[in-house]
Wavefront OBJ file of the C-alpha trace (Angstrom):
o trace
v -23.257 -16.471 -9.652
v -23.283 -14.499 -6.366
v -20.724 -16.251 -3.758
v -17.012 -14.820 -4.103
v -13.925 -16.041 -2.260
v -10.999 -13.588 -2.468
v -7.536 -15.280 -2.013
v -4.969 -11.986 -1.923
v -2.007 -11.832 0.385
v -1.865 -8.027 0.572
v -4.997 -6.764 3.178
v -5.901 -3.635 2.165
v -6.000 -4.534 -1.775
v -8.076 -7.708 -0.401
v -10.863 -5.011 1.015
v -10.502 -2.868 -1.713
v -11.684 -5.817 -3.912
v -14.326 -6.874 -1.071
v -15.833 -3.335 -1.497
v -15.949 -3.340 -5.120
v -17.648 -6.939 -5.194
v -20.256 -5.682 -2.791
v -21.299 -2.485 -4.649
v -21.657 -4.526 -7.517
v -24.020 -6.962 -6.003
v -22.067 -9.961 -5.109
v -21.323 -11.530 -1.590
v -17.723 -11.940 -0.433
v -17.701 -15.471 1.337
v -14.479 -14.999 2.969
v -10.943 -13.886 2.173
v -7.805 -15.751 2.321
v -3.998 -14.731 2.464
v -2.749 -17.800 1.719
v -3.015 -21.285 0.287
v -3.514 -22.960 4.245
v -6.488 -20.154 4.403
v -7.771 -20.319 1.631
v -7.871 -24.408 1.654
v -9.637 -23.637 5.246
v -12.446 -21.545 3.481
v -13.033 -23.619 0.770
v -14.097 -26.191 3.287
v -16.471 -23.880 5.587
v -18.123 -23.039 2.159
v -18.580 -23.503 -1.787
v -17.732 -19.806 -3.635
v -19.588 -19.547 -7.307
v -15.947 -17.697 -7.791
v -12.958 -17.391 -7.135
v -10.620 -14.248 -7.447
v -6.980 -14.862 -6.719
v -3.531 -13.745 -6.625
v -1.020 -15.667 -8.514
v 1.510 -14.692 -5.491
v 0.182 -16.023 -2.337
v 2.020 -15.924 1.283
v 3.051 -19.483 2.501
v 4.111 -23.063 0.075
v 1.515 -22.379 -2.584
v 1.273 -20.419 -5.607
v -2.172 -19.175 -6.756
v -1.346 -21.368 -9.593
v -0.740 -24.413 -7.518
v -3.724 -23.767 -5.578
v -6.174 -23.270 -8.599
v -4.458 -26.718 -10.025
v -5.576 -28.338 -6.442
v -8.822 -26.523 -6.206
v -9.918 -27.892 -9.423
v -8.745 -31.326 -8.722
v -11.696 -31.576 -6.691
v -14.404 -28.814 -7.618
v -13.970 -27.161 -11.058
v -15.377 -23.984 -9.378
v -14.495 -20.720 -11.876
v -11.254 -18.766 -10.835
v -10.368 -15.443 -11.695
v -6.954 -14.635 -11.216
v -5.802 -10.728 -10.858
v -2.220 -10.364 -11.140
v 0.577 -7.807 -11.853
v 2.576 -10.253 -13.313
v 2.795 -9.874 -17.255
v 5.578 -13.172 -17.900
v 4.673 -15.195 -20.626
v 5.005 -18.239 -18.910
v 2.351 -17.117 -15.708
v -0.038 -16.549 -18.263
v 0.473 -19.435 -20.455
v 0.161 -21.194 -16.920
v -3.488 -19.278 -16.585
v -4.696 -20.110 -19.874
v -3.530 -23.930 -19.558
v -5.940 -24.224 -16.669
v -9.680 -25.425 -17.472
v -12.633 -22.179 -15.866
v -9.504 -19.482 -15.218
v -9.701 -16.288 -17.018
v -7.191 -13.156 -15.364
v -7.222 -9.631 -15.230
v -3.664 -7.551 -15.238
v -3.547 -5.341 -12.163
v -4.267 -2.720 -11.429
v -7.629 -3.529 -11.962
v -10.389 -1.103 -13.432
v -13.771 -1.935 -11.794
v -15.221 -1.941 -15.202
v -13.375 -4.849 -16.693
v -13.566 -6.582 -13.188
v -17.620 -5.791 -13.497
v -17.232 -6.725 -17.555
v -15.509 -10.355 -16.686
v -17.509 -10.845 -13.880
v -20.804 -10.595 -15.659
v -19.342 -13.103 -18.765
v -19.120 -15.749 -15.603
v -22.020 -15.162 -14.929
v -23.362 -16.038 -17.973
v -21.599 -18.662 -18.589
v -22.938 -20.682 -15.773
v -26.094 -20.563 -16.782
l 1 2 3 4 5 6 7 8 9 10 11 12 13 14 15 16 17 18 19 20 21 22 23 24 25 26 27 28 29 30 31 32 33 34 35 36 37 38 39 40 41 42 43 44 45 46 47 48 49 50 51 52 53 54 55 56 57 58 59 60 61 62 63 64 65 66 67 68 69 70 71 72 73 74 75 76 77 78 79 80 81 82 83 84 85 86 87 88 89 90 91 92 93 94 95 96 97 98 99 100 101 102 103 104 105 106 107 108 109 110 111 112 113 114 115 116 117 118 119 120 121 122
């Protein structure tokens, strides 16, 4: 696994992210900042991953969009999230290939999920 979309509505925690992926090794396909961009980059290309917000700007959740997303392509999502309700990650766990991590995020258990992914595609 190499290929990384980002879906995060806030910019500069979106190129924080990008920065971190890239020391580590991987390649940021695109980011999104919402469900219509995201949708949009899905189509131009095919991510190994997925890391997404669970609050997204526009109609969609990141929950909504994962339930879409894997209507069609179970590719692996990774959701990062601030959000510690029950019933958000209840929501994340009822979804087949989603794993989260509670922000803020330490590059180490980003790097640590990341690489459990990894092996579990092959």
């Amino acid at each position: 696994m190499k290929k990384i979309l980002i879906i995060e509505d806030e910019t500069i925690i979106s190129f924080g992210y990008r920065l971190q992926l890239e020391r580590m090794g991987f390649e940021v396909t695109g980011t999104a900042r919402s469900s219509e961009e995201a949708e949009k980059a899905l189509r131009d290309e095919r991510p190994d991953l997925i890391i997404m917000d669970i609050y997204l700007k526009g109609p969609k959740t990141g929950l909504e969009l994962a339930q879409e997303i894997h209507a069609n392509d179970p590719i692996p999502i990774l959701f990062l999230t601030a959000s510690t309700k029950p019933e958000v990650i209840a929501a994340i766990r009822g979804l087949k290939d989603c794993n989260y991590l509670s922000k803020p995020i330490n590059s180490d258990s980003l790097e640590d999920v990341l690489q459990r992914f990894a092996r579990s595609e092959q």
